[in-house]
Backbone as XML, in Angstrom:
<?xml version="1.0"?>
<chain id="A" units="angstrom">
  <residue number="1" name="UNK">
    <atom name="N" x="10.463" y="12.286" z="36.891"/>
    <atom name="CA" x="10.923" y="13.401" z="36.094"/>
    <atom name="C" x="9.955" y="14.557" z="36.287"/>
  </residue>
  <residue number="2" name="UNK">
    <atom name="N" x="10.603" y="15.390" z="36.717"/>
    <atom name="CA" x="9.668" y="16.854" z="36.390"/>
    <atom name="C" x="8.905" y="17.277" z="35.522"/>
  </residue>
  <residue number="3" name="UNK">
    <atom name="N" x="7.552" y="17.926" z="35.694"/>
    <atom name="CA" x="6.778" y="18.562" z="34.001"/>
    <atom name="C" x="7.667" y="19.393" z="33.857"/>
  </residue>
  <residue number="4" name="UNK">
    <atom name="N" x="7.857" y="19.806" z="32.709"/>
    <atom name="CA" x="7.895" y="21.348" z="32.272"/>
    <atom name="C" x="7.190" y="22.516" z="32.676"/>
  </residue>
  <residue number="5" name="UNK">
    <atom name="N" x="7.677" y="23.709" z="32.654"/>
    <atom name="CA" x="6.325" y="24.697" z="33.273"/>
    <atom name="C" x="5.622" y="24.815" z="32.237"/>
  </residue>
  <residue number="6" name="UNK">
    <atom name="N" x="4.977" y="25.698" z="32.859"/>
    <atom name="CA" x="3.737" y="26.062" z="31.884"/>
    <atom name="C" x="3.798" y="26.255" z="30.063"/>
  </residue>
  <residue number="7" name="UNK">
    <atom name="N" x="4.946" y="27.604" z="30.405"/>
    <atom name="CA" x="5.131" y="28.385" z="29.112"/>
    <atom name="C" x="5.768" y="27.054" z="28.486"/>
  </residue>
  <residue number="8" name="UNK">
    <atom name="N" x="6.744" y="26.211" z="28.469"/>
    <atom name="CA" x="7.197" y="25.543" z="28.273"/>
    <atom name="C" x="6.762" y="24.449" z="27.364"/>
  </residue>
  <residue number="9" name="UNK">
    <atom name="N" x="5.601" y="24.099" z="28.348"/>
    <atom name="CA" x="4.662" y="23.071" z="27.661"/>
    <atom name="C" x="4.145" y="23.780" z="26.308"/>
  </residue>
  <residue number="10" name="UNK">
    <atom name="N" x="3.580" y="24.626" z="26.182"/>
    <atom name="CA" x="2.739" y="25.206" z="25.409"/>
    <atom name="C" x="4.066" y="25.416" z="24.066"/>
  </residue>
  <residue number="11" name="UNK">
    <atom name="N" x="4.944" y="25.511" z="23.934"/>
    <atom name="CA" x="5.769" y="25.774" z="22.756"/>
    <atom name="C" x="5.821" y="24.559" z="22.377"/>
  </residue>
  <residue number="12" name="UNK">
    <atom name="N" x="5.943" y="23.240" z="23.180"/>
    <atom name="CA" x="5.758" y="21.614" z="22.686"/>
    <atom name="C" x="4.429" y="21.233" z="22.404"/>
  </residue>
  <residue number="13" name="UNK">
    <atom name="N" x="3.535" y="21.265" z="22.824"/>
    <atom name="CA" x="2.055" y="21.020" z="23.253"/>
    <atom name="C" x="1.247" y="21.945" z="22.763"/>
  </residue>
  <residue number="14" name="UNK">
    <atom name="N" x="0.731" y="22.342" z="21.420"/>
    <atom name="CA" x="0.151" y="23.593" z="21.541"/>
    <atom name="C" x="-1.301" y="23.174" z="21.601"/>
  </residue>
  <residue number="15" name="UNK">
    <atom name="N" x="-2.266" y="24.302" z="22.417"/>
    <atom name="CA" x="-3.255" y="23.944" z="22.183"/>
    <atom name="C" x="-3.921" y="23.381" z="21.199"/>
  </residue>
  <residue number="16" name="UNK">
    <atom name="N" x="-4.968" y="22.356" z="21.319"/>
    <atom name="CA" x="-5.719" y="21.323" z="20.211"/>
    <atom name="C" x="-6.652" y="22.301" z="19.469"/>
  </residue>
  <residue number="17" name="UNK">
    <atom name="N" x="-7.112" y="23.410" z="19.973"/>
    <atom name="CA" x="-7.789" y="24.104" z="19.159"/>
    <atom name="C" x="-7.715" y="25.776" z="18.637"/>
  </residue>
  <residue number="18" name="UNK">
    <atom name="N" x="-5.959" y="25.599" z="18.732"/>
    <atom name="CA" x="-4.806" y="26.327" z="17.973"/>
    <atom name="C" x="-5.311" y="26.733" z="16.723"/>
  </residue>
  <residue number="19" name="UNK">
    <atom name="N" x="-5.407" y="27.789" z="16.060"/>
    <atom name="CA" x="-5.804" y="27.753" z="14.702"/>
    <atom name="C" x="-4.861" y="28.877" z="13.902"/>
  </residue>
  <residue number="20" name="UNK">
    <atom name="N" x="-3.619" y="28.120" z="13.144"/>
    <atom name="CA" x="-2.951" y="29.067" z="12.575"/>
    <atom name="C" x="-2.679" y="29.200" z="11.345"/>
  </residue>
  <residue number="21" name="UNK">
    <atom name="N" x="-2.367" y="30.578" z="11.009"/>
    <atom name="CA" x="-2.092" y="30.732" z="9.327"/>
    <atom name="C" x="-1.534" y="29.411" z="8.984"/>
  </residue>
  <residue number="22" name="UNK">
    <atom name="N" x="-1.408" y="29.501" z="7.772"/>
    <atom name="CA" x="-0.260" y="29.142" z="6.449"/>
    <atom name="C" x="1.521" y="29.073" z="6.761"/>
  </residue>
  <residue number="23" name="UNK">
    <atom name="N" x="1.271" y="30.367" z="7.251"/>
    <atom name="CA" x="2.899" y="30.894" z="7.672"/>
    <atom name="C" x="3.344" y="30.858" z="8.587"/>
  </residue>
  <residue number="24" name="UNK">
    <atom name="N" x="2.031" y="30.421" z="9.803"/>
    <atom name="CA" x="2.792" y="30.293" z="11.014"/>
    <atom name="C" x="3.013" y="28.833" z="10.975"/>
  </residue>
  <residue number="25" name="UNK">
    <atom name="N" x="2.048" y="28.239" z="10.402"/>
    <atom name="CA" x="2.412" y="26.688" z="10.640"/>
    <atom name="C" x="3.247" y="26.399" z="10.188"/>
  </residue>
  <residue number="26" name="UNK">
    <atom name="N" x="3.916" y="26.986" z="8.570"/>
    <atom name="CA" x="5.347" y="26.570" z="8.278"/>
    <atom name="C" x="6.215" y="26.934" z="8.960"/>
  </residue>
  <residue number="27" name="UNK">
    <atom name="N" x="6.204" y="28.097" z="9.197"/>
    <atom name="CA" x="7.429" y="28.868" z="10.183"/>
    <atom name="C" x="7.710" y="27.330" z="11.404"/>
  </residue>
  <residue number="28" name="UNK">
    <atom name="N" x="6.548" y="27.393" z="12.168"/>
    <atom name="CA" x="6.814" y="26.217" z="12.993"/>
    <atom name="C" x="7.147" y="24.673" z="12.725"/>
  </residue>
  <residue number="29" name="UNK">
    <atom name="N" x="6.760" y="24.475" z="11.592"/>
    <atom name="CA" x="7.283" y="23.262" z="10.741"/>
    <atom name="C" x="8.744" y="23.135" z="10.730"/>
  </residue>
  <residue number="30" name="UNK">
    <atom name="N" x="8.981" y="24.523" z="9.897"/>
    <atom name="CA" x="10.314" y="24.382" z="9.991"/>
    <atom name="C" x="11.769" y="24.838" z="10.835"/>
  </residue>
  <residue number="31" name="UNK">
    <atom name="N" x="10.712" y="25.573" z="12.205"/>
    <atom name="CA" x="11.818" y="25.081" z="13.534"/>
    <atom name="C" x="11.866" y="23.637" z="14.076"/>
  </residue>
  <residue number="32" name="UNK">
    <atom name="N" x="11.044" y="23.227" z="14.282"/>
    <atom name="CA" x="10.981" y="21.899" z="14.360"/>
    <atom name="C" x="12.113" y="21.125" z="13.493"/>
  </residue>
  <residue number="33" name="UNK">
    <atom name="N" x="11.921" y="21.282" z="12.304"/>
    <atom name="CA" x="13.037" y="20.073" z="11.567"/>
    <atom name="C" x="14.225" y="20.790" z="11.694"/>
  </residue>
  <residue number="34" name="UNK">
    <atom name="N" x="14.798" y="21.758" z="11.598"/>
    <atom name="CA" x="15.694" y="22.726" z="11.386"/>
    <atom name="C" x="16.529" y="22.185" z="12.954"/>
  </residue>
  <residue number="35" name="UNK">
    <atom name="N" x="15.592" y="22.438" z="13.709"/>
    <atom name="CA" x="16.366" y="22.003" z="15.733"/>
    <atom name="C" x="16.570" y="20.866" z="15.646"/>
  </residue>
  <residue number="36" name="UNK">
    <atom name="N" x="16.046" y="20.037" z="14.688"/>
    <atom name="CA" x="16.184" y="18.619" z="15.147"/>
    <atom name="C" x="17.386" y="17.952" z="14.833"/>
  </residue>
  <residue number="37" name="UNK">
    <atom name="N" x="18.101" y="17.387" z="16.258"/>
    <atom name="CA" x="19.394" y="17.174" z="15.800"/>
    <atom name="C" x="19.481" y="15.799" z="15.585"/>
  </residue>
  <residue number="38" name="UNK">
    <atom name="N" x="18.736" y="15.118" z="15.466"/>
    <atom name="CA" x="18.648" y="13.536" z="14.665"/>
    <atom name="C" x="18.617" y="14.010" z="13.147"/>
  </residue>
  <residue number="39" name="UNK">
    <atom name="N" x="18.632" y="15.506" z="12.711"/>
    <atom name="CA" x="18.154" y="15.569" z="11.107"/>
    <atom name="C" x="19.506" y="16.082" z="10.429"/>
  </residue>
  <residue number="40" name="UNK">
    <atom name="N" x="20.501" y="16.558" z="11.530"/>
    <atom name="CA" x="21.457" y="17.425" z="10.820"/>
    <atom name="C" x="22.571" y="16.768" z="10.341"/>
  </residue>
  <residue number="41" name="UNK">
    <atom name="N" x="23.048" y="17.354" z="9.100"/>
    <atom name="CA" x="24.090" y="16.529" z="8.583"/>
    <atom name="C" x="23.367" y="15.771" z="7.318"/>
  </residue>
  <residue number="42" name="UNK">
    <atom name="N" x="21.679" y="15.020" z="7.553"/>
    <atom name="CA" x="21.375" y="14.465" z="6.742"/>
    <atom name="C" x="21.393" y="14.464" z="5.157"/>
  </residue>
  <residue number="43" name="UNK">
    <atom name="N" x="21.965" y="13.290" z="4.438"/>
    <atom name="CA" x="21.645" y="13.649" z="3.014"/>
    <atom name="C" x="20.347" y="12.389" z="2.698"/>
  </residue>
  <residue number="44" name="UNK">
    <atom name="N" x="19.515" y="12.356" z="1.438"/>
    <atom name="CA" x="18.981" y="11.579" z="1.542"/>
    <atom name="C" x="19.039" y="11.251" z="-0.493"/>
  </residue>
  <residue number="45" name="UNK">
    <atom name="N" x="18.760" y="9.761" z="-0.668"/>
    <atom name="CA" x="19.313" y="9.654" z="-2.381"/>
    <atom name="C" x="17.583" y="8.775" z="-2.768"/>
  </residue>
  <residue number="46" name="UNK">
    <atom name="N" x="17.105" y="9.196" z="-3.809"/>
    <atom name="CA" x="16.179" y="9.010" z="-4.293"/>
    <atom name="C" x="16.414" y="8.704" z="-5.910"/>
  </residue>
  <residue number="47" name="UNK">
    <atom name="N" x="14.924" y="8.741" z="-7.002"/>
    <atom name="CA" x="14.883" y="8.960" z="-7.874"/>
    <atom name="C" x="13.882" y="9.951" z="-7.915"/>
  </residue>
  <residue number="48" name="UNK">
    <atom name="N" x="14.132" y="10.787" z="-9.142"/>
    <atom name="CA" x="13.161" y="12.291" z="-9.291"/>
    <atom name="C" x="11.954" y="11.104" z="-10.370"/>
  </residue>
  <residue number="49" name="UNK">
    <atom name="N" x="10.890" y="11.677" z="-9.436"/>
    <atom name="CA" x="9.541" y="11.685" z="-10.654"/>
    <atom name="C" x="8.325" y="12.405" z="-10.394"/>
  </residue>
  <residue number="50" name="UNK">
    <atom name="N" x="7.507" y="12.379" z="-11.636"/>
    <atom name="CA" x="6.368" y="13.276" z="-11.804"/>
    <atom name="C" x="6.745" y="15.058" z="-11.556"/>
  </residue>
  <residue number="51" name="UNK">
    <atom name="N" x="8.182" y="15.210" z="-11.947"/>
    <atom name="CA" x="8.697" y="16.392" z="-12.074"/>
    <atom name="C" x="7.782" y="17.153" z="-12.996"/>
  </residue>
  <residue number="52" name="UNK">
    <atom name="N" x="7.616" y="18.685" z="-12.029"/>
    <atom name="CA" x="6.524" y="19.498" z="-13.308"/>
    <atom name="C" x="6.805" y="21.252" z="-12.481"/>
  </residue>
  <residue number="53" name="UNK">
    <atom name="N" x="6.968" y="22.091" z="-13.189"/>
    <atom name="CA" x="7.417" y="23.658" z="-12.613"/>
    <atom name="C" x="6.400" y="24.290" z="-13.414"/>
  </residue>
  <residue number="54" name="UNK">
    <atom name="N" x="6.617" y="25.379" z="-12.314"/>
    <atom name="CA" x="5.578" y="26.638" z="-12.378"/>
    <atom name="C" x="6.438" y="27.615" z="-12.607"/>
  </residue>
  <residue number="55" name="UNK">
    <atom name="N" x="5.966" y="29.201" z="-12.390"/>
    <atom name="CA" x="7.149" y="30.247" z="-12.712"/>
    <atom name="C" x="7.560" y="30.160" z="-11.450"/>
  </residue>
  <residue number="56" name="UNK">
    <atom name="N" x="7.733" y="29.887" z="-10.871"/>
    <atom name="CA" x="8.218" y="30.007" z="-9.439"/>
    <atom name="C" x="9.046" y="29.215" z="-8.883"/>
  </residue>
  <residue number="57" name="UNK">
    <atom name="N" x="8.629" y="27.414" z="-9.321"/>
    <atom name="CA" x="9.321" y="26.577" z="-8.373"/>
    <atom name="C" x="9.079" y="25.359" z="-9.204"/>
  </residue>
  <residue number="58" name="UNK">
    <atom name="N" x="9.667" y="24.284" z="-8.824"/>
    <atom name="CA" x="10.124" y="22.783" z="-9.469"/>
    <atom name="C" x="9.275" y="22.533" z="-8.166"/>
  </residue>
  <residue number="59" name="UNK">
    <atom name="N" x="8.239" y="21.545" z="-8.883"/>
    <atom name="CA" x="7.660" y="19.741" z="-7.879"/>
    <atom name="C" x="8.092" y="18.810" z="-8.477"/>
  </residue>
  <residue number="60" name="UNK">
    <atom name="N" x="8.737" y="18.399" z="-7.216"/>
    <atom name="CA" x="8.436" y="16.847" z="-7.564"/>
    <atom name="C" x="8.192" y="15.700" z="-6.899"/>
  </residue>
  <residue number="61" name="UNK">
    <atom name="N" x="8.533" y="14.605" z="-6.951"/>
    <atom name="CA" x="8.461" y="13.418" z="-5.549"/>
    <atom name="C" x="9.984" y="12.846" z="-5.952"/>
  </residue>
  <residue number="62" name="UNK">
    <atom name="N" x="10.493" y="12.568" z="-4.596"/>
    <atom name="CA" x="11.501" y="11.893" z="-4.533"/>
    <atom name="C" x="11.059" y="10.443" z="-3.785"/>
  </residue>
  <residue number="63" name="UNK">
    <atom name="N" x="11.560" y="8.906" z="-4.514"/>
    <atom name="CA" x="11.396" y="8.086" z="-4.158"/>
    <atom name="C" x="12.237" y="6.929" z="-4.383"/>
  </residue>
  <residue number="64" name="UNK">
    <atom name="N" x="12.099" y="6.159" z="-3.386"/>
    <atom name="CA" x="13.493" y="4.900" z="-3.326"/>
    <atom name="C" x="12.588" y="3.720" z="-3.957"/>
  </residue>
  <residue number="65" name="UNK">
    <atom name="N" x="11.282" y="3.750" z="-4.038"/>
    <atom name="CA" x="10.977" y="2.591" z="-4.572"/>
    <atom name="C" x="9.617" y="1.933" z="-3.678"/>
  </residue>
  <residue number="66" name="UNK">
    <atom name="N" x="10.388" y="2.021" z="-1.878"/>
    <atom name="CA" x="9.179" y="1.724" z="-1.058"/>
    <atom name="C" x="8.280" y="2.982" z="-0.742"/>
  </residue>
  <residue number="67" name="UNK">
    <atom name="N" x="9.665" y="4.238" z="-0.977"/>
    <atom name="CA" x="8.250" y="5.491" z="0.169"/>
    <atom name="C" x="8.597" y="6.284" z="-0.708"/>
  </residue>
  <residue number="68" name="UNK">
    <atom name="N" x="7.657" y="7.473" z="-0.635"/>
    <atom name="CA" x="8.296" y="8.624" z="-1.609"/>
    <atom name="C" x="8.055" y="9.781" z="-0.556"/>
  </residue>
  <residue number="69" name="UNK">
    <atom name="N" x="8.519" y="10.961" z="-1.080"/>
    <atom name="CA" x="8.287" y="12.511" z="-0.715"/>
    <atom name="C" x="8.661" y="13.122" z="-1.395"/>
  </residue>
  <residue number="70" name="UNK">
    <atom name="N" x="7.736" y="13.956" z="-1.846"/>
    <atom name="CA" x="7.049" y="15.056" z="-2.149"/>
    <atom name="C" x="8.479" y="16.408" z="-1.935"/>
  </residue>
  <residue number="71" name="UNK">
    <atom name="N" x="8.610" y="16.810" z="-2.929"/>
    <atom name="CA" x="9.582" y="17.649" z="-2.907"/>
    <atom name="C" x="9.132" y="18.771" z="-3.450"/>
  </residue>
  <residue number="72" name="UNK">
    <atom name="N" x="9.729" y="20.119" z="-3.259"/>
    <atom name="CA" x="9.762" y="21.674" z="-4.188"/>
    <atom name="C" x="10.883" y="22.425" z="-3.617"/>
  </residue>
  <residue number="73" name="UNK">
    <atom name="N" x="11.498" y="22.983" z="-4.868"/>
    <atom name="CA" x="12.639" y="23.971" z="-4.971"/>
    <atom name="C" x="12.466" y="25.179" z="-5.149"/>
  </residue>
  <residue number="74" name="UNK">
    <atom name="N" x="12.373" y="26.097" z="-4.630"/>
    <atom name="CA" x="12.110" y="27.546" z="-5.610"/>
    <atom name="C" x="13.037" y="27.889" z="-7.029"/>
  </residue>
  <residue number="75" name="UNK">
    <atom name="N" x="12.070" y="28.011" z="-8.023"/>
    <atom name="CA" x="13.212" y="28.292" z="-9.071"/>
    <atom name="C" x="14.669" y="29.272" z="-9.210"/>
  </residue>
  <residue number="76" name="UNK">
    <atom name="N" x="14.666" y="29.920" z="-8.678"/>
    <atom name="CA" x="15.603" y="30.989" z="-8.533"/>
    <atom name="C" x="16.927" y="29.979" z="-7.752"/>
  </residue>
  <residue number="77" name="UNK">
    <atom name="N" x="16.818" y="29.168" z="-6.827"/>
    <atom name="CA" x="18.020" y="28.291" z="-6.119"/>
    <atom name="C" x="18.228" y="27.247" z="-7.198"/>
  </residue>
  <residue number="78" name="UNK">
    <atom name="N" x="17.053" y="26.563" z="-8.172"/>
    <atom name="CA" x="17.210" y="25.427" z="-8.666"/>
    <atom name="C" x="18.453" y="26.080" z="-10.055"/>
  </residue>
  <residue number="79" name="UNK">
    <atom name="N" x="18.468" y="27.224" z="-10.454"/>
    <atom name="CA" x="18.930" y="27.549" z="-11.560"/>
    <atom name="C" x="20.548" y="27.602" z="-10.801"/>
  </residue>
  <residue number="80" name="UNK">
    <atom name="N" x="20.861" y="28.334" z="-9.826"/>
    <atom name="CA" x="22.118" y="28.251" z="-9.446"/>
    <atom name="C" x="22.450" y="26.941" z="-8.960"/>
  </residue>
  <residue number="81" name="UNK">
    <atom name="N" x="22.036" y="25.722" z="-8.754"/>
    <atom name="CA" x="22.489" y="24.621" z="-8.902"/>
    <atom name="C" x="23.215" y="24.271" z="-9.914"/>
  </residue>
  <residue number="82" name="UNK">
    <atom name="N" x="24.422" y="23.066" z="-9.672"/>
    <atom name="CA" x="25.026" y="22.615" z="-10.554"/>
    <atom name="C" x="24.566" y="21.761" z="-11.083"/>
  </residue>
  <residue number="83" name="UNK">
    <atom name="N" x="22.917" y="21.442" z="-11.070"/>
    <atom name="CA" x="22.249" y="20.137" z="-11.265"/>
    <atom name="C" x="21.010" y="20.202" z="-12.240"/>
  </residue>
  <residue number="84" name="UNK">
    <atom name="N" x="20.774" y="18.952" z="-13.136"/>
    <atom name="CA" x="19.730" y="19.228" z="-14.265"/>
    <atom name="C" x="18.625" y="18.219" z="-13.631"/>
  </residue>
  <residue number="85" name="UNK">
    <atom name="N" x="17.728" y="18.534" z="-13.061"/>
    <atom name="CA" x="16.784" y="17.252" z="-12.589"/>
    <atom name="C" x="15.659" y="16.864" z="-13.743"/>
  </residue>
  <residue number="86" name="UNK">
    <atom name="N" x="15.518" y="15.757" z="-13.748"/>
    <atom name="CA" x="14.551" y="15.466" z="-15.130"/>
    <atom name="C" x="14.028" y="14.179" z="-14.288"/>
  </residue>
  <residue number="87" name="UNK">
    <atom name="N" x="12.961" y="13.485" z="-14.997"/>
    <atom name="CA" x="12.317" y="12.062" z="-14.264"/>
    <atom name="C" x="13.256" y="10.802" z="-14.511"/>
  </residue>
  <residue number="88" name="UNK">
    <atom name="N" x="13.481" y="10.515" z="-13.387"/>
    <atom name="CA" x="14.697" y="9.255" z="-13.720"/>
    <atom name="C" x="16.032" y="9.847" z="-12.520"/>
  </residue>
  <residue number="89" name="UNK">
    <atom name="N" x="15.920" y="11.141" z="-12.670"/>
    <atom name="CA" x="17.434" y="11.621" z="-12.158"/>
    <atom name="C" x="17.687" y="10.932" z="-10.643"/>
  </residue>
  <residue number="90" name="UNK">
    <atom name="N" x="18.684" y="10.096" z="-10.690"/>
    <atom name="CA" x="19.009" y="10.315" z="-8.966"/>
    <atom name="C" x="19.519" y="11.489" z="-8.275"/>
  </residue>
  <residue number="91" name="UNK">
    <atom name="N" x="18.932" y="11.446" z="-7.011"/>
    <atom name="CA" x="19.736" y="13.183" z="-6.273"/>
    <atom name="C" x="19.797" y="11.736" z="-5.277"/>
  </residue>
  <residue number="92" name="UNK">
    <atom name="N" x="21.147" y="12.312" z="-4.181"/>
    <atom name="CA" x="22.414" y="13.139" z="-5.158"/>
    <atom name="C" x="22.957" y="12.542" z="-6.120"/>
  </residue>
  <residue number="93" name="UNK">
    <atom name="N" x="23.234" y="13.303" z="-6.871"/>
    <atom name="CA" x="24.231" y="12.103" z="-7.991"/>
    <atom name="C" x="25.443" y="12.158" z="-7.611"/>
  </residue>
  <residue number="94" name="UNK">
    <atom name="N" x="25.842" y="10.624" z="-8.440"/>
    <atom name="CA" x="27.499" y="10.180" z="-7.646"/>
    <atom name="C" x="28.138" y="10.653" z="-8.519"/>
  </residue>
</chain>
């Protein structure tokens, strides 16, 4: 199989001693999951806990029991939801 060229590599591969904002690393975080087409379509069902908001945004962890993750909503989307999350809540609900 062929390498990739150069430029190529470097958008997969970034240098090891890369040093980037806050914003670039999310920005790139979230092309990464966003392209990833093993991710699309995905829903995923948990229970909400250790739910706690700021003026800004809802944390919480979502967990099945074996793994959890770490979740946040910005408040402004969580209010136009049709949804009340509290500790206990399953997302999605049936």
């Amino acid at each position: 199989m062929a390498e990739a060229p150069d430029t190529e590599r470097q958008a997969v591969e970034p240098d090891a001693g890369e040093v980037l904002s806050v914003s670039q690393l999310n920005d790139r975080i979230a092309s990464v999951v966003e392209d990833a087409p093993a991710l699309d379509g995905v829903r995923c069902i948990g229970e909400v806990t250790d739910l706690h908001q700021s003026s800004t945004a809802l944390y919480f962890t979502l967990t099945d029991g074996d793994a959890e993750l770490p979740c946040m909503i910005w408040v402004n989307r969580y209010r136009e939801m049709d949804a009340d999350l509290e500790d206990g809540t399953e997302v999605p609900r049936r």
